[in-house]
C-alpha positions, -999 to 999 in steps of 0.1 A, spaced: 183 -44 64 164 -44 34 131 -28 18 101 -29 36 73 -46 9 34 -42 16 4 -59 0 -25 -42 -1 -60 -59 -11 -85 -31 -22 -113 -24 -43 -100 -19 -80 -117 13 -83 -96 28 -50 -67 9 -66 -57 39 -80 -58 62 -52 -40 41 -28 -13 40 -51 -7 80 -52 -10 82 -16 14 54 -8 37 71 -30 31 106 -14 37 91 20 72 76 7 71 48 -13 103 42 -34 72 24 -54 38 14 -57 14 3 -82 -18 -22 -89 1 -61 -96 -28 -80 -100 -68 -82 -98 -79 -109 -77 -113 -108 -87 -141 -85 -107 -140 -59 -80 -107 -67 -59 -72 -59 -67 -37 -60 -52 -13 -30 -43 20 -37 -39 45 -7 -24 80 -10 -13 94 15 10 134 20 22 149 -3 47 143 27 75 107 23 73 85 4 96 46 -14 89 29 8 118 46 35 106 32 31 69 -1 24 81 -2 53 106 5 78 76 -24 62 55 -48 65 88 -38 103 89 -51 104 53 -82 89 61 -75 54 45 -79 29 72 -91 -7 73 -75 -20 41 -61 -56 46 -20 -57 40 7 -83 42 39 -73 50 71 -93 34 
């Protein structure tokens, strides 16, 4: 198996926090890639090959960050 890679689309100013929960949840890494546009940016985190989508998402819903678009590759 291999890593488990998630693309999040956000606001740039909750860039930021996304990035330190995603890496308290797990993430081998996580951090802002690119800004789409003025006020949108891109997350990208990569977790371990044991680690599953619903799972990730799951954790970031018991933080109280939901309904943030992703793309899993």
């Amino acid at each position: 198996m291999s890593n488990l890679t998630i693309t999040f689309t956000t606001t740039r100013i909750f860039a930021h926090d996304l990035v330190s929960e995603l890496l308290n949840i797990g993430a081998l890494s996580a951090e802002e890639t690119k800004q789409k546009g003025e006020d949108v940016a891109e997350v990208v985190a990569v977790f371990g090959e044991n680690v599953e989508a619903p799972d990730v998402i799951a954790a970031l819903a018991e933080s109280g960050i939901t309904n943030i678009p992703y793309v899993v590759s």
